[in-house]
RODOKOL-97301 format. One record per residue: residue in three letters; x, y, z of N, C-alpha, C in turn; residue number from 1. Coordinates in steps of 0.05 Angstrom, whole numbers, always signed. Example, Ala and Ser with C-alpha at 12.3 -4.5 7.8 and 13.67 -1.06 7.14 Angstrom:
2
ALA / +264 / -114 / +156 / +246 / -90 / +156 / +264 / -66 / +156 / 1 .
SER / +257 / -45 / +142 / +273 / -21 / +143 / +258 / +1 / +157 / 2 .
***
This chain:
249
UNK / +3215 / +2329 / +145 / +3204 / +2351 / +161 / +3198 / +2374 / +143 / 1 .
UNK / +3176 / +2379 / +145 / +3170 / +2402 / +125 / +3159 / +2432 / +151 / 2 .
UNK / +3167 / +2454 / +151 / +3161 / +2470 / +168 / +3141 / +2488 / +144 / 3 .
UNK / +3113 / +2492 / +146 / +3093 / +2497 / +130 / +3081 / +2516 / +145 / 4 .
UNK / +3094 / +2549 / +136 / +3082 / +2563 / +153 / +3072 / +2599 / +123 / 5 .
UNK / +3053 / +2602 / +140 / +3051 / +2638 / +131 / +3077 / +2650 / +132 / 6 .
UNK / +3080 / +2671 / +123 / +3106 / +2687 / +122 / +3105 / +2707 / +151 / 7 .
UNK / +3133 / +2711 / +156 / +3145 / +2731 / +180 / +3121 / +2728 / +202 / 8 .
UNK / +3134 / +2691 / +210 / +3122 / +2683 / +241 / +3150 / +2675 / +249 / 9 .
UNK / +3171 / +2676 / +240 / +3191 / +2665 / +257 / +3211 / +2637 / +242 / 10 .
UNK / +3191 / +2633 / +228 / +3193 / +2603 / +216 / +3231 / +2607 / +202 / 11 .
UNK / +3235 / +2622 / +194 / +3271 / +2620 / +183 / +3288 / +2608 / +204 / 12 .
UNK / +3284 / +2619 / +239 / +3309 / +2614 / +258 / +3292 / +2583 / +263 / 13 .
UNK / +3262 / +2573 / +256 / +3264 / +2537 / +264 / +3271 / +2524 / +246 / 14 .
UNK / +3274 / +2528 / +222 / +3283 / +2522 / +191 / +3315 / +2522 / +198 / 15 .
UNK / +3332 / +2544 / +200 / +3360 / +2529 / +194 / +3376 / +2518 / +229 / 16 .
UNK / +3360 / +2517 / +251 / +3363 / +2515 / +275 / +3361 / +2473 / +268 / 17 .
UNK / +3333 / +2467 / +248 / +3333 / +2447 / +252 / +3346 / +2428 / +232 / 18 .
UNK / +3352 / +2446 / +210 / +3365 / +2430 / +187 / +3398 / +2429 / +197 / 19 .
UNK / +3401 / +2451 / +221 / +3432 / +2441 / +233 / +3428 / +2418 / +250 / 20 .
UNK / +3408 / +2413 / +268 / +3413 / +2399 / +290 / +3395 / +2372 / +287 / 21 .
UNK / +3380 / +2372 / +260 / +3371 / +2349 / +253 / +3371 / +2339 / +226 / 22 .
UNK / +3413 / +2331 / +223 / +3423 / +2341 / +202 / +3417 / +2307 / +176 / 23 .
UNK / +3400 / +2286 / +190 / +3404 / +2264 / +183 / +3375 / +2256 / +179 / 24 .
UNK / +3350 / +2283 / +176 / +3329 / +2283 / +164 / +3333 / +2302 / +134 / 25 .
UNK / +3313 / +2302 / +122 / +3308 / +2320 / +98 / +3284 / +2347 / +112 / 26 .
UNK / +3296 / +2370 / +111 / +3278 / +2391 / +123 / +3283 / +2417 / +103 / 27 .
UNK / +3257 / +2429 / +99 / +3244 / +2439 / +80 / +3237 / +2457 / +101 / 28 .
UNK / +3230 / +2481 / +82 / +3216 / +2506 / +90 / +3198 / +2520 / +68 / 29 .
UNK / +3176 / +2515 / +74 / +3157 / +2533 / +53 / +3127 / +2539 / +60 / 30 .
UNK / +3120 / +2547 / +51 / +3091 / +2567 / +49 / +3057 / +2567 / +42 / 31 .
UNK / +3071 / +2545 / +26 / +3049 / +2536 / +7 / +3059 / +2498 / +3 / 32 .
UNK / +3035 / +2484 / +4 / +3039 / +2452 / -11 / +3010 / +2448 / -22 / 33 .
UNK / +2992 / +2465 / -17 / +2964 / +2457 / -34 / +2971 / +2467 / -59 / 34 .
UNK / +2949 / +2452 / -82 / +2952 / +2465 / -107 / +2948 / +2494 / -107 / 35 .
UNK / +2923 / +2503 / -98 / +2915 / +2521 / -97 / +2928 / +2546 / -81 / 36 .
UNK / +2938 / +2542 / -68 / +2953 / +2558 / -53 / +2982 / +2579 / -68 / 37 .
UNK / +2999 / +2554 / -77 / +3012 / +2551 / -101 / +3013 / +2564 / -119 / 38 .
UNK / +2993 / +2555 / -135 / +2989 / +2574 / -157 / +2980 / +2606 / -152 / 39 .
UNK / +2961 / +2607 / -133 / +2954 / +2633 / -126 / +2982 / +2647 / -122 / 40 .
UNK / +3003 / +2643 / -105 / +3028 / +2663 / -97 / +3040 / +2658 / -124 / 41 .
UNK / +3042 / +2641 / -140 / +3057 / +2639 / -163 / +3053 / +2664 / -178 / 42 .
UNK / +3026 / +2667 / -181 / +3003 / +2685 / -207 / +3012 / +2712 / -192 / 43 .
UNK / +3015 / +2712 / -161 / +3012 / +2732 / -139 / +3039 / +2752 / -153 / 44 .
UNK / +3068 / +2732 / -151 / +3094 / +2742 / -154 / +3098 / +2743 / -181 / 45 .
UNK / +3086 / +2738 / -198 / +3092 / +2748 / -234 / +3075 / +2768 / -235 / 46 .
UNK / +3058 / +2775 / -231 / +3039 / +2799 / -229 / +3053 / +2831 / -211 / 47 .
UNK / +3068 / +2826 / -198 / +3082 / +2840 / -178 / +3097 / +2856 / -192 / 48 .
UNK / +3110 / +2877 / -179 / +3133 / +2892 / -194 / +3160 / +2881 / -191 / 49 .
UNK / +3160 / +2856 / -174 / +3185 / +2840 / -177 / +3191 / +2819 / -195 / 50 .
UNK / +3162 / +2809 / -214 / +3163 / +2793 / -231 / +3178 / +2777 / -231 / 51 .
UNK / +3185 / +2757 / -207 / +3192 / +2739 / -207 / +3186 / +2716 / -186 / 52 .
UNK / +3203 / +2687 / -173 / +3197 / +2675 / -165 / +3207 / +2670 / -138 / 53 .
UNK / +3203 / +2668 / -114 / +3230 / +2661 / -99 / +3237 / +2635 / -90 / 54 .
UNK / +3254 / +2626 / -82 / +3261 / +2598 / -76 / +3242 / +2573 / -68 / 55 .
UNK / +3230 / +2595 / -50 / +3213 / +2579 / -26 / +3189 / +2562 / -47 / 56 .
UNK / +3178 / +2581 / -63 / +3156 / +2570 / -82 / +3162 / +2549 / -106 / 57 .
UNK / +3188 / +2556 / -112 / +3190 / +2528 / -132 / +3198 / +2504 / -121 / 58 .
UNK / +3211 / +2503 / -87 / +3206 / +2478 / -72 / +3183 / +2476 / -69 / 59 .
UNK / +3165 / +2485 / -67 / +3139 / +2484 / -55 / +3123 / +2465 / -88 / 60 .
UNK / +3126 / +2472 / -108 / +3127 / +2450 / -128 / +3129 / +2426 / -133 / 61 .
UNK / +3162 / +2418 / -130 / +3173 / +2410 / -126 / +3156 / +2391 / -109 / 62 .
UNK / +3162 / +2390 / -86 / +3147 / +2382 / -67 / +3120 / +2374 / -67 / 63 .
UNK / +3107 / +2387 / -76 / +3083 / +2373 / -90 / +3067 / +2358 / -107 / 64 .
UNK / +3090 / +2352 / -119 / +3100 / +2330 / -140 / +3103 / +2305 / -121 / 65 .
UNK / +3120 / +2308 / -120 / +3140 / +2286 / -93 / +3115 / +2280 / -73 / 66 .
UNK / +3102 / +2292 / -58 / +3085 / +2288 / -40 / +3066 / +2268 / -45 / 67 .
UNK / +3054 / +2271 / -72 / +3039 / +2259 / -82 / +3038 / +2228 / -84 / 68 .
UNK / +3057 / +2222 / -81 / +3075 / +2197 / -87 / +3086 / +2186 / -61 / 69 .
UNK / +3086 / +2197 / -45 / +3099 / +2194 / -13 / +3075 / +2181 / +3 / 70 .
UNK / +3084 / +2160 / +25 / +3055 / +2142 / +34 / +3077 / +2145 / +70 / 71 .
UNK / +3095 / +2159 / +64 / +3108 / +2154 / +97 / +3100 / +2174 / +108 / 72 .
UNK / +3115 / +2186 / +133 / +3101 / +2203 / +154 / +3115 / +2223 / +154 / 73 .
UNK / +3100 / +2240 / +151 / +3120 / +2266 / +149 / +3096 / +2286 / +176 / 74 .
UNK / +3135 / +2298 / +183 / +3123 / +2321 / +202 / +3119 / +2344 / +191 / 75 .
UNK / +3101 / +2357 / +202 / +3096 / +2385 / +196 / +3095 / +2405 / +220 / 76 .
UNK / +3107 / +2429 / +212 / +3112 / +2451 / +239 / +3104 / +2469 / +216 / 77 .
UNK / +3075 / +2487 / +232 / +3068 / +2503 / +232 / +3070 / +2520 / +248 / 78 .
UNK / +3074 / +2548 / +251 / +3079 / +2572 / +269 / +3059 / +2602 / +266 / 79 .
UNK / +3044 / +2603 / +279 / +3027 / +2633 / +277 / +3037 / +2654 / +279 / 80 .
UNK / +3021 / +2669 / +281 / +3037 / +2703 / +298 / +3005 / +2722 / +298 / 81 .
UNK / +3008 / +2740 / +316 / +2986 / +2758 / +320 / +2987 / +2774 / +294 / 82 .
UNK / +2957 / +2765 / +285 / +2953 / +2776 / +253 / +2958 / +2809 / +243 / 83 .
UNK / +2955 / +2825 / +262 / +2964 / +2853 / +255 / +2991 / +2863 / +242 / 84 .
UNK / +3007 / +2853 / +265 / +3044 / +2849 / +268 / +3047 / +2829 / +247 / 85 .
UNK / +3039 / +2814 / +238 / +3049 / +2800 / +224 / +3045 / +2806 / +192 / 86 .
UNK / +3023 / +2826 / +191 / +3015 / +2835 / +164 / +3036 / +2856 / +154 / 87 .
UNK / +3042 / +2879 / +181 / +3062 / +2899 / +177 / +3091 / +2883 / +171 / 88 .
UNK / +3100 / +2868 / +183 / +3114 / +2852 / +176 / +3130 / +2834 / +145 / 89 .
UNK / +3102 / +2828 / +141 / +3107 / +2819 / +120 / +3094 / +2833 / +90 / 90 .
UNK / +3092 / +2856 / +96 / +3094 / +2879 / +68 / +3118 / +2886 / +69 / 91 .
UNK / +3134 / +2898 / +98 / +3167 / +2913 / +88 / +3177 / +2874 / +79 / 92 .
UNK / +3177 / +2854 / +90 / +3189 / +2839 / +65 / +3185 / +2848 / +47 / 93 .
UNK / +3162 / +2832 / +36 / +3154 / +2837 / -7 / +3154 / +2868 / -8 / 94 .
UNK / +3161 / +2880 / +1 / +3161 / +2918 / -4 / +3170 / +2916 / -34 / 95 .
UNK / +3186 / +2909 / -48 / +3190 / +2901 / -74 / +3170 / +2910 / -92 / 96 .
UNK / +3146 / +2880 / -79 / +3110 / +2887 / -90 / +3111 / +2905 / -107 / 97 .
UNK / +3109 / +2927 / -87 / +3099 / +2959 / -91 / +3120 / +2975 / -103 / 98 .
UNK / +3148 / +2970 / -108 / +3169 / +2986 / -112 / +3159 / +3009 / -131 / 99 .
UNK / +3137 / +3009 / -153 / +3138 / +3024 / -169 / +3122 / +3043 / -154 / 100 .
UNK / +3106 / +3032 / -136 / +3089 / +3052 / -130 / +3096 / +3070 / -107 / 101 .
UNK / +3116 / +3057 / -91 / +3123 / +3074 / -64 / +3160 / +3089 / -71 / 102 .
UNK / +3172 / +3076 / -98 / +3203 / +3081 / -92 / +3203 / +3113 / -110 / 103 .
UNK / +3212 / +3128 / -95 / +3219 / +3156 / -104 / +3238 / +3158 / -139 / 104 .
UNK / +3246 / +3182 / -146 / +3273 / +3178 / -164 / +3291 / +3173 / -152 / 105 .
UNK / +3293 / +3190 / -126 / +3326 / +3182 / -109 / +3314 / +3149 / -101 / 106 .
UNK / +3310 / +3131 / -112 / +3305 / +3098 / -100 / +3295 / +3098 / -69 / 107 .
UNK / +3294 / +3117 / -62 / +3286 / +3118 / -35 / +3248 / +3118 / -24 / 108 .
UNK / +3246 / +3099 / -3 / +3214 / +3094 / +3 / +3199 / +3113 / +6 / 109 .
UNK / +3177 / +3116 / -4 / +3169 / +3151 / +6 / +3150 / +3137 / +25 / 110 .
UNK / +3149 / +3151 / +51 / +3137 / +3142 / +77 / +3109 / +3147 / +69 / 111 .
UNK / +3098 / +3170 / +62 / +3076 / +3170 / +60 / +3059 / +3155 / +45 / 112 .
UNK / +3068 / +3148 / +25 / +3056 / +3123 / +4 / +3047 / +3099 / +24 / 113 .
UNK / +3079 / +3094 / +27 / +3080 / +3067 / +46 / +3057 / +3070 / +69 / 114 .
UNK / +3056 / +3083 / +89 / +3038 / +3083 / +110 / +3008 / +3088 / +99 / 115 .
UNK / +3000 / +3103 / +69 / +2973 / +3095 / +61 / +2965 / +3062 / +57 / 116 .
UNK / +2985 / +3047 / +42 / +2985 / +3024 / +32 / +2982 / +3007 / +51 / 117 .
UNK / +2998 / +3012 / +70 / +2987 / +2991 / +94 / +2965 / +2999 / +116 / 118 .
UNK / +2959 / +3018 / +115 / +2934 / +3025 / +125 / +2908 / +3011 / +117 / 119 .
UNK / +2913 / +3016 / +88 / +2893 / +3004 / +74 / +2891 / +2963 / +67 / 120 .
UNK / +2904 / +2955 / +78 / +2903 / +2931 / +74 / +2906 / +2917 / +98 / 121 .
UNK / +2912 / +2928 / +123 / +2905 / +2921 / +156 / +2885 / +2911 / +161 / 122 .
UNK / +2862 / +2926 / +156 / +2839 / +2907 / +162 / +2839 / +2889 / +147 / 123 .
UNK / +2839 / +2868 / +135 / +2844 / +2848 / +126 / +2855 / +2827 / +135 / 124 .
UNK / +2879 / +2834 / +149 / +2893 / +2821 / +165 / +2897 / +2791 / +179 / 125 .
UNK / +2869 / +2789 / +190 / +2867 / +2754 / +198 / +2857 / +2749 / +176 / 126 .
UNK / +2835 / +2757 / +154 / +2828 / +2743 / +138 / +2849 / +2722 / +120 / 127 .
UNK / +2877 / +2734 / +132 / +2896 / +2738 / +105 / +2908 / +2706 / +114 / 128 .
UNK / +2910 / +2703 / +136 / +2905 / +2684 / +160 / +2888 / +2657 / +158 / 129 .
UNK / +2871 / +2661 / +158 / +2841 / +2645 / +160 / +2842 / +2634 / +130 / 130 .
UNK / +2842 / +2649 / +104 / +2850 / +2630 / +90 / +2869 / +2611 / +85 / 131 .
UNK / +2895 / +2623 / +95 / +2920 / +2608 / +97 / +2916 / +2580 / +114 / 132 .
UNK / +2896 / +2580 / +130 / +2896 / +2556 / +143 / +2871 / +2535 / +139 / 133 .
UNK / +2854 / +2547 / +128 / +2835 / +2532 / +112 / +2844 / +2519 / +91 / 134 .
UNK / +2862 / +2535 / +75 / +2871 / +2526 / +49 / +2888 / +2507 / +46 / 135 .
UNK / +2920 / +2510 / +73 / +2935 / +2487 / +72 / +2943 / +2475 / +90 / 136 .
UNK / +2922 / +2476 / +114 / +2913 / +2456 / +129 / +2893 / +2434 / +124 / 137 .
UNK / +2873 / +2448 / +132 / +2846 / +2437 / +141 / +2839 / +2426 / +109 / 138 .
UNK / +2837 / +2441 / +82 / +2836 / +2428 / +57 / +2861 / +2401 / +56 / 139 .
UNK / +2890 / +2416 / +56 / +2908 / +2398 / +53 / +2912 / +2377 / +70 / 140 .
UNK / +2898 / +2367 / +87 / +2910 / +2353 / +108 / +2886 / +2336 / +126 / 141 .
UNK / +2875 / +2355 / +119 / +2848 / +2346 / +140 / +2853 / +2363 / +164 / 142 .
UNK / +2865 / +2372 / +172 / +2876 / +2383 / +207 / +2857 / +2413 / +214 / 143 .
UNK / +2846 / +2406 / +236 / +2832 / +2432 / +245 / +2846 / +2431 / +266 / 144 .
UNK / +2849 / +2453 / +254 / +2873 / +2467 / +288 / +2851 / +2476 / +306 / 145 .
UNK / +2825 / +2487 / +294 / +2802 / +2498 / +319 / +2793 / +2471 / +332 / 146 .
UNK / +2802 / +2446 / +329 / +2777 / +2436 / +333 / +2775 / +2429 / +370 / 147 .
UNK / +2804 / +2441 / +376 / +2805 / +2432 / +403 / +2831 / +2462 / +412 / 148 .
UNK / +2827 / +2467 / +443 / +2843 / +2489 / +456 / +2866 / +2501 / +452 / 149 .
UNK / +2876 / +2516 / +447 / +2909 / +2523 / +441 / +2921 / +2522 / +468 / 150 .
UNK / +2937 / +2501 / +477 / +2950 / +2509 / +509 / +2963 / +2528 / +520 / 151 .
UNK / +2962 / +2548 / +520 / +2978 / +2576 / +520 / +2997 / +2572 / +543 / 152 .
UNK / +2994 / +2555 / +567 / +3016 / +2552 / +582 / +3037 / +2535 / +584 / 153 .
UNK / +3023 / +2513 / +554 / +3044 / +2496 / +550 / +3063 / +2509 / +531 / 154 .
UNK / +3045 / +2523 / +501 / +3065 / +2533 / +487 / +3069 / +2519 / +453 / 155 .
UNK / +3045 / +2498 / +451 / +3051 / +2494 / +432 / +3023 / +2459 / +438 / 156 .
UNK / +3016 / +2457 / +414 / +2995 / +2435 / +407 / +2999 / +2420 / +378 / 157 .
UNK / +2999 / +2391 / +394 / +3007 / +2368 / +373 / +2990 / +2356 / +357 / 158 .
UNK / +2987 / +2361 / +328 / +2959 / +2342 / +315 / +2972 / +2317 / +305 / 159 .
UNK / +2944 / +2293 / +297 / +2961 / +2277 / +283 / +2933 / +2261 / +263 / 160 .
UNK / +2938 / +2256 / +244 / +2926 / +2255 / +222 / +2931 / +2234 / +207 / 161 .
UNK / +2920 / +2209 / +204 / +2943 / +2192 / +188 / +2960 / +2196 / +191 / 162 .
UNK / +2979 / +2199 / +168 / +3009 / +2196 / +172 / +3021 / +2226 / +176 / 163 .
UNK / +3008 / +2248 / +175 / +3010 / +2277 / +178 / +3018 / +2273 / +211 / 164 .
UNK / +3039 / +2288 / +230 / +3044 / +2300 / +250 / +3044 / +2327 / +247 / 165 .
UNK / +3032 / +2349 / +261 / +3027 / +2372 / +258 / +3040 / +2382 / +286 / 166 .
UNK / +3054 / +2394 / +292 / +3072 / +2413 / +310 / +3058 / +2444 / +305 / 167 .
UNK / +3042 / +2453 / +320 / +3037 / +2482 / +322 / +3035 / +2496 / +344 / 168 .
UNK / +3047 / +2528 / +341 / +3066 / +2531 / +364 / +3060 / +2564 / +352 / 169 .
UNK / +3060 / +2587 / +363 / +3056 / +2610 / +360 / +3084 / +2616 / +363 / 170 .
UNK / +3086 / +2650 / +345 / +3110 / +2651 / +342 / +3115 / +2670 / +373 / 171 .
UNK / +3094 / +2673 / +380 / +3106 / +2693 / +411 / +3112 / +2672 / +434 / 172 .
UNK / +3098 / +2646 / +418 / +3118 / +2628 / +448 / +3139 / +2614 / +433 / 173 .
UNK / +3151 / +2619 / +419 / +3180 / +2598 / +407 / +3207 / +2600 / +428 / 174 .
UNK / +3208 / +2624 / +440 / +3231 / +2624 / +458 / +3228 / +2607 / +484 / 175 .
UNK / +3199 / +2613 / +491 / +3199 / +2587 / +518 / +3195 / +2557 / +509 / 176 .
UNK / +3181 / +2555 / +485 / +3165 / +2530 / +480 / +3186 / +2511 / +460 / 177 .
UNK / +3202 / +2519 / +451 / +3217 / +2512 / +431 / +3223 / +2486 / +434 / 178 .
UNK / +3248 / +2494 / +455 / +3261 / +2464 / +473 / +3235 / +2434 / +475 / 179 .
UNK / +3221 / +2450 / +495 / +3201 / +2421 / +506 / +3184 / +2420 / +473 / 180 .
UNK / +3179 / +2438 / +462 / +3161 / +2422 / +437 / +3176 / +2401 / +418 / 181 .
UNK / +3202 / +2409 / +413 / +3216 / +2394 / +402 / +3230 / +2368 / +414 / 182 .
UNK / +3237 / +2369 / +433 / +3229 / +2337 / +451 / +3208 / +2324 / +447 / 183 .
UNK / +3185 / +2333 / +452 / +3161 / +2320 / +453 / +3157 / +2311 / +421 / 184 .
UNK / +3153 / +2325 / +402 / +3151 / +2314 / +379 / +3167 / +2299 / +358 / 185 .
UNK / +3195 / +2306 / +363 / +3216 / +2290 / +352 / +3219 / +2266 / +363 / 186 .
UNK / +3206 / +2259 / +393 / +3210 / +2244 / +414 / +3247 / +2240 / +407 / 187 .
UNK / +3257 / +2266 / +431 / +3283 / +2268 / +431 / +3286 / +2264 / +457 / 188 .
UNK / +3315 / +2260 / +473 / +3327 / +2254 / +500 / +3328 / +2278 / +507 / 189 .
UNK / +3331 / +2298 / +489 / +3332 / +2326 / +507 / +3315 / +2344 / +477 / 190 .
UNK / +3309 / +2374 / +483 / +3299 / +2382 / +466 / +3323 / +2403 / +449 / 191 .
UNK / +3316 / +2412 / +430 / +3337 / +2435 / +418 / +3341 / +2465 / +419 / 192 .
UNK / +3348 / +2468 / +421 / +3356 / +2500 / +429 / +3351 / +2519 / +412 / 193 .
UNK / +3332 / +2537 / +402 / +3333 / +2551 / +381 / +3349 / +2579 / +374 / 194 .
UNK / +3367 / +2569 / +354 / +3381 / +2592 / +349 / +3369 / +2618 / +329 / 195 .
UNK / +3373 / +2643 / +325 / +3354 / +2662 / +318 / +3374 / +2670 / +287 / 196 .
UNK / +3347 / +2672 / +276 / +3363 / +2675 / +249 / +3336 / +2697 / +237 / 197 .
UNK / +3346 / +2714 / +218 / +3333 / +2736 / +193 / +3314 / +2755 / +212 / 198 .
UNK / +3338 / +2760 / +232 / +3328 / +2785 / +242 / +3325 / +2812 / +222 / 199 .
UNK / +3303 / +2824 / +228 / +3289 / +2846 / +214 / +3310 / +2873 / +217 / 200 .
UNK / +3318 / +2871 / +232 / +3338 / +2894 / +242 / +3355 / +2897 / +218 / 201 .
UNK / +3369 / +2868 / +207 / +3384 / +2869 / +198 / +3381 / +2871 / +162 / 202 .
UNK / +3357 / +2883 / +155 / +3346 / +2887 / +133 / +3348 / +2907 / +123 / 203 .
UNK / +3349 / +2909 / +87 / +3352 / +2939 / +87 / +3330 / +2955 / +75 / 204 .
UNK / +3305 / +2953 / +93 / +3280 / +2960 / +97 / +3279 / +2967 / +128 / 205 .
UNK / +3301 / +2963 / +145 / +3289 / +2966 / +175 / +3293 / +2996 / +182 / 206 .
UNK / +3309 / +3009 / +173 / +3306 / +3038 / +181 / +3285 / +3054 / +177 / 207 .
UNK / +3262 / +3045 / +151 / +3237 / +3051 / +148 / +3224 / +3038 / +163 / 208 .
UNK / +3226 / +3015 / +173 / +3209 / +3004 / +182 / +3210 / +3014 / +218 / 209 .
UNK / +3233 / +3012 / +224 / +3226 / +3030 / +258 / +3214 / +3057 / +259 / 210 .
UNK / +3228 / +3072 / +231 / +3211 / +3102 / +232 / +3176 / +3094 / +229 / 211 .
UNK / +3164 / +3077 / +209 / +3138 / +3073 / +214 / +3115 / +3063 / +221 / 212 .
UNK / +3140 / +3037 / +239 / +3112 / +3019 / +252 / +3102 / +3032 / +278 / 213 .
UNK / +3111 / +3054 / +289 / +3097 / +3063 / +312 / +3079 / +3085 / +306 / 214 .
UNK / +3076 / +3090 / +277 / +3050 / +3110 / +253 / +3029 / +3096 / +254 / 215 .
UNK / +3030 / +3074 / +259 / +3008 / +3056 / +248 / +2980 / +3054 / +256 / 216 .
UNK / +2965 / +3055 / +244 / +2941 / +3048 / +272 / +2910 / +3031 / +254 / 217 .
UNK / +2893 / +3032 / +263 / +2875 / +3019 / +249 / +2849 / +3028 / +260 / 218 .
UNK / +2827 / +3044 / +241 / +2797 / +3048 / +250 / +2790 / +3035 / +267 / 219 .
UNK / +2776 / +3042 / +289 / +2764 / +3028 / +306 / +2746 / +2996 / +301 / 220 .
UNK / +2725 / +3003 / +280 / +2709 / +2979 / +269 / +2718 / +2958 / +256 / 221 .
UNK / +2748 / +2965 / +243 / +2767 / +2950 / +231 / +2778 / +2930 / +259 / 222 .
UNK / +2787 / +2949 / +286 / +2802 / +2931 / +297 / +2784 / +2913 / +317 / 223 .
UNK / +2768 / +2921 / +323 / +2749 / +2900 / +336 / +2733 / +2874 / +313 / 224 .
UNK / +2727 / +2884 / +291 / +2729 / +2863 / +279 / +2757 / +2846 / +277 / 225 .
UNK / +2778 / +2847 / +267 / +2802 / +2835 / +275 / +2797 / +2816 / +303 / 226 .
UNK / +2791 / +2835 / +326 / +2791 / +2821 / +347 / +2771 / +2807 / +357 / 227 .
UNK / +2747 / +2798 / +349 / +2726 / +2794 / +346 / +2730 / +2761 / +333 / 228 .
UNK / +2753 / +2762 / +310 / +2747 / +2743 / +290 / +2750 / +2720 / +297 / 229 .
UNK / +2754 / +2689 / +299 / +2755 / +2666 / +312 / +2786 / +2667 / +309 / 230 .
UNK / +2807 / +2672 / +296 / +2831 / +2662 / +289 / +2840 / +2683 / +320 / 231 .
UNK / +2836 / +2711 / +321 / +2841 / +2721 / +346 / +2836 / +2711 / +377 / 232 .
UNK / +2809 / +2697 / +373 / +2792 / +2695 / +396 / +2813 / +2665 / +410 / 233 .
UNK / +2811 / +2645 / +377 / +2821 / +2616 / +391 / +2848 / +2617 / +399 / 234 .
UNK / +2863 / +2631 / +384 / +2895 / +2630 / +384 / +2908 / +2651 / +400 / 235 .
UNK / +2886 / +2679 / +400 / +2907 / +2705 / +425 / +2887 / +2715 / +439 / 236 .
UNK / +2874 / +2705 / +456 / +2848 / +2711 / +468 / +2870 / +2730 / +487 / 237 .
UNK / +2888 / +2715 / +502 / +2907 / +2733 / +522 / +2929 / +2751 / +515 / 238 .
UNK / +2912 / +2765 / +483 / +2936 / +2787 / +471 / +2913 / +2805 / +472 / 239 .
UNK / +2886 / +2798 / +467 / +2870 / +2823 / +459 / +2873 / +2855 / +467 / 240 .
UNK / +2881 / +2852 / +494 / +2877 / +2881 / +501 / +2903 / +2897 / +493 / 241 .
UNK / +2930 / +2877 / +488 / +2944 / +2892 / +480 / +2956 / +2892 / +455 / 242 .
UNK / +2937 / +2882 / +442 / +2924 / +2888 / +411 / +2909 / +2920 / +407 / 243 .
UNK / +2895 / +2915 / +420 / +2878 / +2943 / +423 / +2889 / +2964 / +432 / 244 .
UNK / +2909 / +2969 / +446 / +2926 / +2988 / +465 / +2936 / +2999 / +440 / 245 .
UNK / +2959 / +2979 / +425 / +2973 / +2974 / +409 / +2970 / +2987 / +379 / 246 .
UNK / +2943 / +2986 / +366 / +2941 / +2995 / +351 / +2907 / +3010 / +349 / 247 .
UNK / +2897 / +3023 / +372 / +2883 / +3037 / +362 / +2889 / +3061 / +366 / 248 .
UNK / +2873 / +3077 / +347 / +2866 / +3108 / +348 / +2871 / +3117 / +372 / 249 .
***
């Protein structure tokens, strides 16, 4: 079971929820399995002011090694998230990135830096998206997730690909959809219960981060493109307006 997702959709609490309760598979968590993908965050995190590697990427190696060589069936769980939230999101992770450029002498974040920096890289946002799933899907796998409806009332949509199973599931429906998706795809007697893990709260970036995610906002032309784009349209058609509420001007 490999859970193959973008960063800060949720993917940590289905990662150790399922490596407890589906203790007699091999389950992995990572980010990247294309070459290309790979090497880009590799080049991404030595270039950085953290100059270094993190776990997730040298399994992701690893793994691609091994893969190569592998002819059985492996599952894959992918998880989305509304591309805005999920961009703010996942800068206070890598906040590191930038350490030289946002950390004061007292080591402390200077807000104002921080809130130019992500201003400036918002609009971008689904793009950031749209490659991620061209690149290690639809390249890696063959799998077009557009090529057919997202069920929004079921909560989650099954691909299957040769020997590829694809589980994808948004991260704003994991609390209802969890249980029945994981029945259905594990083909289990009952489904699993998801327990919550790497809450943001509990980071020590979240006291900046409550003081500035309600600063946030995005040019008008920026957010309608966002909302405009196919990754919005196919996957949160029934978030748009409070996308727009949310972060405009």
């Amino acid at each position: 079971v490999i859970i193959l997702t973008p960063g800060k959709v949720g993917s940590s609490s289905v990662y150790y929820t399922l490596k407890k309760k589906l203790n007699k598979n091999y389950v992995f968590h990572i980010h990247y399995l294309s070459k290309q993908g790979i090497e880009k965050s590799n080049n991404s995190h030595l270039k950085s002011d953290r100059k270094s590697l993190p776990l997730h990427l040298l399994i992701s190696k690893i793994l691609y090694k091994k893969l190569m060589k592998y002819d059985g069936q492996l599952n894959i769980i992918t998880l989305i998230r509304e591309p805005i939230s999920r961009e703010i999101s996942g800068f206070f992770q890598n906040i590191d990135f930038h350490k030289n450029d946002l950390e004061g002498k007292n080591l402390l974040i200077n807000d104002f830096e921080t809130l130019k920096k992500i201003n400036k890289i918002l609009p971008n946002s689904q793009k950031s998206i749209t490659n991620w799933i061209k690149t290690e899907l639809l390249n890696n796998f063959e799998i077009d997730i557009y090529s057919s409806n997202y069920p929004k009332e079921i909560g989650f949509k099954i691909f299957k690909k040769e020997q590829f199973n694809l589980l994808l599931t948004r991260m704003e429906d994991l609390d209802s959809s969890f249980k029945s998706s994981t029945k259905v795809f594990f083909k289990l007697d009952k489904g699993i219960e998801l327990e919550n893990y790497n809450v943001g709260n509990n980071k020590y970036y979240s006291k900046t981060y409550k003081q500035l995610k309600n600063k946030i906002n995005i040019n008008d032309d920026a957010l309608n493109s966002i909302i405009k784009s196919q990754y919005v349209q196919h996957f949160y058609g029934d978030y748009t307006d409070e996308i727009t509420k949310k972060y405009s001007n």
